[in-house]
C-alpha positions as CSV (number, residue, x, y, z in Angstrom):
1,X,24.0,-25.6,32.6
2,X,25.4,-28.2,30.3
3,X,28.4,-29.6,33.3
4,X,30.6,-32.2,32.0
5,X,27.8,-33.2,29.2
6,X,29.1,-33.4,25.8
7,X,25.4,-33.0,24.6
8,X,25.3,-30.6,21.7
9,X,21.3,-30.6,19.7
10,X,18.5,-32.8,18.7
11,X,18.5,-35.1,15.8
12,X,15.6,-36.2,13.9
13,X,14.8,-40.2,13.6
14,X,12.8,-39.3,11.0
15,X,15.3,-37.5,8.8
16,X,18.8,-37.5,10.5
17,X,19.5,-35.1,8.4
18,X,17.3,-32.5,10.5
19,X,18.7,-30.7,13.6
20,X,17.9,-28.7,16.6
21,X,19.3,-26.9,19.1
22,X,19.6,-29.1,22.8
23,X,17.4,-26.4,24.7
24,X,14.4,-26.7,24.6
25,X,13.8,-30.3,24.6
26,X,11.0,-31.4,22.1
27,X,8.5,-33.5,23.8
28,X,5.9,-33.8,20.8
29,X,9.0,-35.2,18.3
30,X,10.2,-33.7,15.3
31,X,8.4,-31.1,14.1
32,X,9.5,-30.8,10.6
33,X,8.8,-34.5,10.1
34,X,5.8,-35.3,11.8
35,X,2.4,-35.2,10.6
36,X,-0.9,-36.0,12.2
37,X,-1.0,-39.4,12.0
38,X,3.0,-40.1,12.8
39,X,4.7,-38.5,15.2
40,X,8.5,-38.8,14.9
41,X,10.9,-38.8,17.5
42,X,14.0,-36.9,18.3
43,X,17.2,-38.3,19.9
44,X,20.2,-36.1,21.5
45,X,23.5,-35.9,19.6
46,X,27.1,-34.8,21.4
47,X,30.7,-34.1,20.1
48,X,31.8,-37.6,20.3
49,X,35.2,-36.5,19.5
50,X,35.3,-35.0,22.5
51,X,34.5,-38.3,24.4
52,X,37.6,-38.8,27.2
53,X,39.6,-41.7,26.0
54,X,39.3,-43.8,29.4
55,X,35.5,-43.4,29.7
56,X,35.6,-46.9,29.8
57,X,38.3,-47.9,31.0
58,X,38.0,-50.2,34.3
59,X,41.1,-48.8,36.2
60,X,39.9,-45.1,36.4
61,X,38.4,-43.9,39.7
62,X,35.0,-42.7,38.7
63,X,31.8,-41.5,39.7
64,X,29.1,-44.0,40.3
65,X,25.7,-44.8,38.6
66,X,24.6,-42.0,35.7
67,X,27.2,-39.5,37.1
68,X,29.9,-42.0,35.6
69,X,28.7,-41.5,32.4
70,X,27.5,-38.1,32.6
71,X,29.7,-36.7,29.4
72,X,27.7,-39.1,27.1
73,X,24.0,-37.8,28.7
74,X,22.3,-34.5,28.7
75,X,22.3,-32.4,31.4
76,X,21.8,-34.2,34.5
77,X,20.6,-31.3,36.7
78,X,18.8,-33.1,39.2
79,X,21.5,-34.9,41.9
80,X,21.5,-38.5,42.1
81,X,19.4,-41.2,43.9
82,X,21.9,-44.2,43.3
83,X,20.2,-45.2,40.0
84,X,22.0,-47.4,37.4
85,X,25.1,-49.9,38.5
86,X,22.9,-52.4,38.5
87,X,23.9,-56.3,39.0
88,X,24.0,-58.5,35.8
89,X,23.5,-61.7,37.4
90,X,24.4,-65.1,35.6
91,X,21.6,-67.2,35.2
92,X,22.7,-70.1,32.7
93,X,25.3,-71.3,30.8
94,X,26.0,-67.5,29.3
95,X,22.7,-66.1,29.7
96,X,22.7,-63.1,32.3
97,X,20.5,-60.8,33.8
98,X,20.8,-57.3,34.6
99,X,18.4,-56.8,37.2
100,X,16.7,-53.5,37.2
101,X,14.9,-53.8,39.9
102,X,17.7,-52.5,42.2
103,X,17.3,-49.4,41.0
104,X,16.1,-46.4,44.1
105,X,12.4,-47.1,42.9
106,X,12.7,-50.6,41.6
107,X,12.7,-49.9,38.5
108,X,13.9,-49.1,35.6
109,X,12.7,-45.5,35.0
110,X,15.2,-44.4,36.9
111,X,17.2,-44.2,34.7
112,X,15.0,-42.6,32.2
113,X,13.6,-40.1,34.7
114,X,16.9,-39.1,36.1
115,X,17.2,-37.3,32.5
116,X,13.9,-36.2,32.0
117,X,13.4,-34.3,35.1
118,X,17.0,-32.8,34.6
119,X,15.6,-31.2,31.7
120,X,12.9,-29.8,33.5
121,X,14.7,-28.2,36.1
122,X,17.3,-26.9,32.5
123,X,13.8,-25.5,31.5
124,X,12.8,-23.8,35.0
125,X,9.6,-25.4,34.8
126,X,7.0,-24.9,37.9
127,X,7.1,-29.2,37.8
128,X,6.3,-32.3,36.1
129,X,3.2,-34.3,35.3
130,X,3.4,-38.1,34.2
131,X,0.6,-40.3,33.0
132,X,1.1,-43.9,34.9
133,X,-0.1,-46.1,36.6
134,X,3.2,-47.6,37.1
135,X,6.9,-47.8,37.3
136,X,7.6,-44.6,35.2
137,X,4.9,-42.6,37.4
138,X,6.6,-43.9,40.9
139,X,10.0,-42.8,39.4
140,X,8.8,-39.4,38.0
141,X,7.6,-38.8,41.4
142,X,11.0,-40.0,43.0
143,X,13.1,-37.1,41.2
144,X,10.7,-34.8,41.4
145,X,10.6,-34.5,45.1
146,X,14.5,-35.4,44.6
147,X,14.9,-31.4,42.5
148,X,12.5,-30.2,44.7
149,X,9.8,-29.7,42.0
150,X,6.1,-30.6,42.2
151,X,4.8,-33.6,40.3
152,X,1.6,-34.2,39.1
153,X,1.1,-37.7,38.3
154,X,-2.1,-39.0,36.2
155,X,-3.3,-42.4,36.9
156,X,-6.0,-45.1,36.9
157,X,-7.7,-46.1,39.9
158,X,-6.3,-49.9,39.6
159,X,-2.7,-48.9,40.4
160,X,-0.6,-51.6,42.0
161,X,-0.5,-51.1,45.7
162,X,3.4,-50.6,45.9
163,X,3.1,-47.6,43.0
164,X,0.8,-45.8,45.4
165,X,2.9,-46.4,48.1
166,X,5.8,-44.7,46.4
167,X,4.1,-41.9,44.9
168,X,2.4,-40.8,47.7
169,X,5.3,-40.8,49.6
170,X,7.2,-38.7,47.5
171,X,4.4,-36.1,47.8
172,X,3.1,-35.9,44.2
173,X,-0.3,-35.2,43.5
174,X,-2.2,-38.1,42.2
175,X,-5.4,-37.7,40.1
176,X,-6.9,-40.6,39.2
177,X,-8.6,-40.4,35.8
178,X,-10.1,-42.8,32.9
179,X,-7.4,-44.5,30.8
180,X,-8.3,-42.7,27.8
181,X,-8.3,-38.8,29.3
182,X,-4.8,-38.6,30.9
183,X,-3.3,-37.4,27.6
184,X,-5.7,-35.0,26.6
185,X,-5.7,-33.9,30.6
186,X,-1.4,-33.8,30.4
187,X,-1.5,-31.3,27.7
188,X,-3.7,-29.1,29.3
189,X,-1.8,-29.2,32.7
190,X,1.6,-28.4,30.6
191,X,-0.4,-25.3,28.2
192,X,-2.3,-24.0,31.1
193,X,0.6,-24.3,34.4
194,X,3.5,-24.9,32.8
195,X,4.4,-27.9,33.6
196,X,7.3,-30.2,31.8
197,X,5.8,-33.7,30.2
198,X,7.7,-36.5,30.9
199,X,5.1,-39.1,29.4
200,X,4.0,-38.6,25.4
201,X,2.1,-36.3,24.2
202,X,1.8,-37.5,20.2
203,X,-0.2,-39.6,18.2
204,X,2.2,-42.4,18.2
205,X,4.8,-42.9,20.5
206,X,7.4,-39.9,20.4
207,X,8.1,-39.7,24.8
208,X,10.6,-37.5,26.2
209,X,13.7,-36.5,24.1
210,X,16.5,-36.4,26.8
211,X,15.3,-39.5,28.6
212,X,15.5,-42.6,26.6
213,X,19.3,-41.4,26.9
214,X,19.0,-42.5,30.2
215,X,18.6,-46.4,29.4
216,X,22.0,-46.0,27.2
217,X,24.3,-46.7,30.3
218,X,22.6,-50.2,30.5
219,X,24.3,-51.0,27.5
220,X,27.4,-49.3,29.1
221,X,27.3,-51.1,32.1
222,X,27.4,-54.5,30.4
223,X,30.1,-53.6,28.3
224,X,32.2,-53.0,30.9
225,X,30.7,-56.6,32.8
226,X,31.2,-58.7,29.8
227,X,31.6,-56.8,26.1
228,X,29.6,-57.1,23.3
229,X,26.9,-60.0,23.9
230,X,25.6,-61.5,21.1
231,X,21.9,-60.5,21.7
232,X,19.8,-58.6,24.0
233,X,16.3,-59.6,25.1
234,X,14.1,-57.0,27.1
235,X,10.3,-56.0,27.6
236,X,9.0,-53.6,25.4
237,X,5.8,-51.1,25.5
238,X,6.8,-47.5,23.6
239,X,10.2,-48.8,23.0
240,X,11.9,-46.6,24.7
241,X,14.1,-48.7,26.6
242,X,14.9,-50.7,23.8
243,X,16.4,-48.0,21.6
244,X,18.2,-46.4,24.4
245,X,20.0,-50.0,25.1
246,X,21.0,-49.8,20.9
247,X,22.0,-46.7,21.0
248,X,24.2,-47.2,23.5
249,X,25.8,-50.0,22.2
250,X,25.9,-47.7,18.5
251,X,28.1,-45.2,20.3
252,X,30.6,-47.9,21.1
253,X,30.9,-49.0,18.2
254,X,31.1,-45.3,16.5
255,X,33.9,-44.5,19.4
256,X,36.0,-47.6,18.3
257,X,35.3,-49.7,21.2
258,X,33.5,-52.5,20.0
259,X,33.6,-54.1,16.3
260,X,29.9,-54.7,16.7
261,X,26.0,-54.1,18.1
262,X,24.1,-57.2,19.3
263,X,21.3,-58.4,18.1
264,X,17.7,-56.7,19.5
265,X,15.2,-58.8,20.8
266,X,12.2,-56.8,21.7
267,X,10.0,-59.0,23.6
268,X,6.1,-57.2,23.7
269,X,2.9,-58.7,25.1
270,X,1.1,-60.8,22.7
271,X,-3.0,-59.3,24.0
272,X,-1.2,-56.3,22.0
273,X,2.2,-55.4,20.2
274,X,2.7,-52.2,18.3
275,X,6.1,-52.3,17.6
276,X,5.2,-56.6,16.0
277,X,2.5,-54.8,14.0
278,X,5.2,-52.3,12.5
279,X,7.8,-54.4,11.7
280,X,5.0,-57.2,10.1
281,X,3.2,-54.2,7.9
282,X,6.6,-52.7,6.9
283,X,5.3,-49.6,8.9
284,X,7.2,-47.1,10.6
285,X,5.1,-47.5,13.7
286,X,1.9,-48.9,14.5
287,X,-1.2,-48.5,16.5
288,X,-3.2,-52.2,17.7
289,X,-5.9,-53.4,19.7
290,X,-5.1,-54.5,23.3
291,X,-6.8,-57.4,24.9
292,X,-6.4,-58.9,28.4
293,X,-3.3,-59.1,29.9
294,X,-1.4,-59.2,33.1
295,X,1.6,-57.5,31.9
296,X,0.2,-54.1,32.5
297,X,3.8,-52.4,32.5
298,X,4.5,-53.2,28.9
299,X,0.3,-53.5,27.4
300,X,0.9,-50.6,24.8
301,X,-2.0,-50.0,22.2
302,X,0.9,-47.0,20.6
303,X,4.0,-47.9,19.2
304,X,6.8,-45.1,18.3
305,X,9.6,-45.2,15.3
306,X,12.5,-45.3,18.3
307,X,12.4,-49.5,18.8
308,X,11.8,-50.1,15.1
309,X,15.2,-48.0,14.7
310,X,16.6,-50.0,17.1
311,X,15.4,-53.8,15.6
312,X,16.7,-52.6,11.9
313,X,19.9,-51.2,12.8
314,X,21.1,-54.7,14.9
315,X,19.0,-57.2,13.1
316,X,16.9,-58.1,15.7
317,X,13.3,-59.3,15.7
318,X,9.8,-58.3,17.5
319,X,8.6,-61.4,20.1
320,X,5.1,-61.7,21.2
321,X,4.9,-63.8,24.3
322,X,1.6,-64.7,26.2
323,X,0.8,-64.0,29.6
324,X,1.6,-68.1,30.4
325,X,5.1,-67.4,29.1
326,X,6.1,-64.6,31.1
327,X,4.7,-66.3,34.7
328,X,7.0,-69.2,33.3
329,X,9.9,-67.1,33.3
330,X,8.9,-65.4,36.4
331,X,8.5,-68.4,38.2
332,X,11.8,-69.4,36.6
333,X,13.7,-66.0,37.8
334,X,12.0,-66.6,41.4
335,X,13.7,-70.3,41.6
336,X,17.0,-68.5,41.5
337,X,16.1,-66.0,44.0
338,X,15.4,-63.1,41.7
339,X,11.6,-61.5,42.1
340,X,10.7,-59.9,39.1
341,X,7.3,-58.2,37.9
342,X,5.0,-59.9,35.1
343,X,6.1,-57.6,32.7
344,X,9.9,-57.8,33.7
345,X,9.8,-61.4,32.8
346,X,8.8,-60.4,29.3
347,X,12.6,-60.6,28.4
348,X,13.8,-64.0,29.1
349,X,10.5,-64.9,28.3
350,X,11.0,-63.9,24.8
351,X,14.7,-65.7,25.3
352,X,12.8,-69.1,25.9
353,X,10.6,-68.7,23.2
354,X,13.1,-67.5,20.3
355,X,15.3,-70.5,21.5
356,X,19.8,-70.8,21.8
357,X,21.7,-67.9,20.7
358,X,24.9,-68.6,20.0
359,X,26.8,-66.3,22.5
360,X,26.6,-64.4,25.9
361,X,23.0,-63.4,26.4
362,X,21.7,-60.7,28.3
363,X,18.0,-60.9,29.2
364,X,16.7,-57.3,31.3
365,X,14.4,-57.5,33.8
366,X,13.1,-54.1,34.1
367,X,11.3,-54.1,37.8
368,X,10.3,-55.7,40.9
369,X,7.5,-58.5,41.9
370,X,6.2,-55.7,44.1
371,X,4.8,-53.5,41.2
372,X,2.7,-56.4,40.1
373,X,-1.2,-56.2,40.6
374,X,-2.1,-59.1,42.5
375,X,0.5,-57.9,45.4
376,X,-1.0,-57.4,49.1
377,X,-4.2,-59.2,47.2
378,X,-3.8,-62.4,49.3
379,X,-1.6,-64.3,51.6
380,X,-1.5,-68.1,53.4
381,X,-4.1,-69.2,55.9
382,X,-3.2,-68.7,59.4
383,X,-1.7,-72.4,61.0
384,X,-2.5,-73.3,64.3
385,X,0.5,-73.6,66.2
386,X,1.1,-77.3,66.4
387,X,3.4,-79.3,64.8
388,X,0.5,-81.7,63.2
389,X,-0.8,-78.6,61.6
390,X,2.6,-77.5,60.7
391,X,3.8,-80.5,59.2
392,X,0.7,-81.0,57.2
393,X,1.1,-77.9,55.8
394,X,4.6,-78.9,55.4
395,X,3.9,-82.0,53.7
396,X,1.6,-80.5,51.0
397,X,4.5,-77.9,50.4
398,X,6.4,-81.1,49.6
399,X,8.7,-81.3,52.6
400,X,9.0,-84.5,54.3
401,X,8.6,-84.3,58.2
């Protein structure tokens, strides 16, 4: 079962000291550290001694996406879709952006879910069940149909028209249910059919244990693009992606490969920000108020102990950026030909807003324009085909005829 994967337990974040065994994963964190108001997470730990020596290097003939790095991930039991190996596209004068929105389902998850329903298929489960309304729902769907299990995928009415379009292709089964019964509803699916959670289950933010390892191989992908950059900026809801990105950066370092981790920027909407509240209150994670916002992807009311691992250990810092801001940097991305969703612009939002860094930048942009709400919503009035009603509506585009 295990393959080429050096993957040997479960560690504890909330006392590294405490260790499982790898099967089965723990979806509701640690248990020995955990208590009814914190939840605490567990990560995956492998015989890094084991690690072959050209992993990295750029001359070997490899596998591509995840596969390439499938000694430093658990079990990947599901076959590929072509996730990871995505672009990191340079976008100023040493900033970059890797582009997750060429991902198979535009996003992401992929790489997370690639992990998470590996473990399912480790744990012969009957299928998965997700609760989203978005990118993480679309791509639990994906490889689910992918290792030919059934998916059950709980979600709000209000879903973005391409996130329908990809779940229901896939074949999942979508129940649409009030925001604040899908956990309560996932935990009785997983109890009473036996199905494998690959969305949280725990008071604060605890997710998935083999599939933040997933979002490591960003961090391995720009390592072999450019090395170490100075700092990393990326959208943040549970914080998921965030840690994995550190943590992969860690193991570099711990293997000898680079001197140093950048800096974590972890960029959250500001109608909310758990993972802001944590590090403000000197809390180990948090639980806010959400107001309005756009940024649906990333509008978290839970925060989980993973990101504020991940801002301590580099020395980063916890952005809140508005709404305004992230359009900005959409509308900025878009410029350059790069589409982006609201929430994927959260990143070089947060870039803009924390000001020069002194060094290669990487800003992530986590999924595609399609996802966003206001998609298929509305489109230009028809033109009647003449050219005085084409160059008027030329003229007010700012093209002179």
């Amino acid at each position: 079962m295990t393959g080429d994967s050096l993957a040997t337990g479960q560690r504890s974040l909330g006392d590294p000291s405490v260790t499982y065994p790898l099967w089965p994963p723990l979806t509701s964190g640690c248990p020995r550290t955990s208590t009814a108001e914190l939840a605490y997470p567990v990560e995956v730990d492998y015989a890094y001694d084991r690690t072959p020596d050209d992993l990295f290097s750029r001359g070997r003939t490899r596998k591509a996406g995840l596969d390439r790095w499938a000694s430093l991930l658990p079990p990947l039991a599901v076959p590929t879709l072509g996730e990871g190996g995505t672009p990191l596209v340079e976008i100023g004068d040493g900033v970059y952006l890797k582009d997750e929105s060429r991902n198979p389902t535009w996003s992401h998850k992929d790489r997370l879910n690639r992990c998470a329903v590996s473990a399912a298929v480790g744990v012969e489960a009957e299928g998965v069940v997700v609760a989203s309304s978005g990118n993480h729902g679309a791509s639990a769907a994906a490889f689910a149909a992918r290792a030919g299990l059934r998916c059950v995928v709980l979600a709000s009415a209000g879903a973005p028209p391409a996130v329908r379009s990809f779940v229901n292709a896939y074949g999942a089964v979508v129940l649409p249910v009030p925001w604040e019964s899908r956990w309560p509803l996932m935990r009785q699916i997983v109890d009473r059919l036996g199905y494998h959670p690959v969305s949280n289950l725990t008071v604060t933010h605890t997710g998935h244990a083999f599939g933040p390892e997933g979002y490591k191989t960003i961090a391995y992908e720009i390592f072999t693009d450019i090395g170490v950059p100075a700092a990393v900026f990326m959208p943040v809801g549970y914080g998921e992606l965030l840690f994995g990105v550190w943590k992969g950066f860690a193991e570099l370092r711990r293997l000898g490969l680079a001197q140093r981790v950048p800096r974590m920027y972890a960029c959250e909407p500001a109608a909310g920000g758990p993972l802001a509240a944590a590090v403000r209150q000197g809390l180990p994670a948090a639980v806010v108020p959400v107001g309005p916002t756009s940024a649906y992807g990333i509008a978290c009311a839970v925060g989980g102990h993973r990101g504020l691992v991940a801002i301590r250990e580099s020395g980063g810092e916890a952005l809140l950026v508005s709404d305004e801001e992230m359009a900005a940097a959409q509308a900025e991305l878009s410029r350059q030909g790069m589409w982006t969703e609201l929430s994927g612009a959260a990143g070089l939002a947060g870039l803009r807003r924390h000001g020069v860094v002194d060094g290669p930048v990487v800003c992530i942009s986590t999924s595609s324009g399609f996802k966003d709400l206001a998609v298929g919503s509305h489109g230009p009035e028809a033109v009647e085909p003449t050219w005085d009603a084409v160059s008027r509506r030329l003229r007010s585009a700012g093209i002179s005829t």
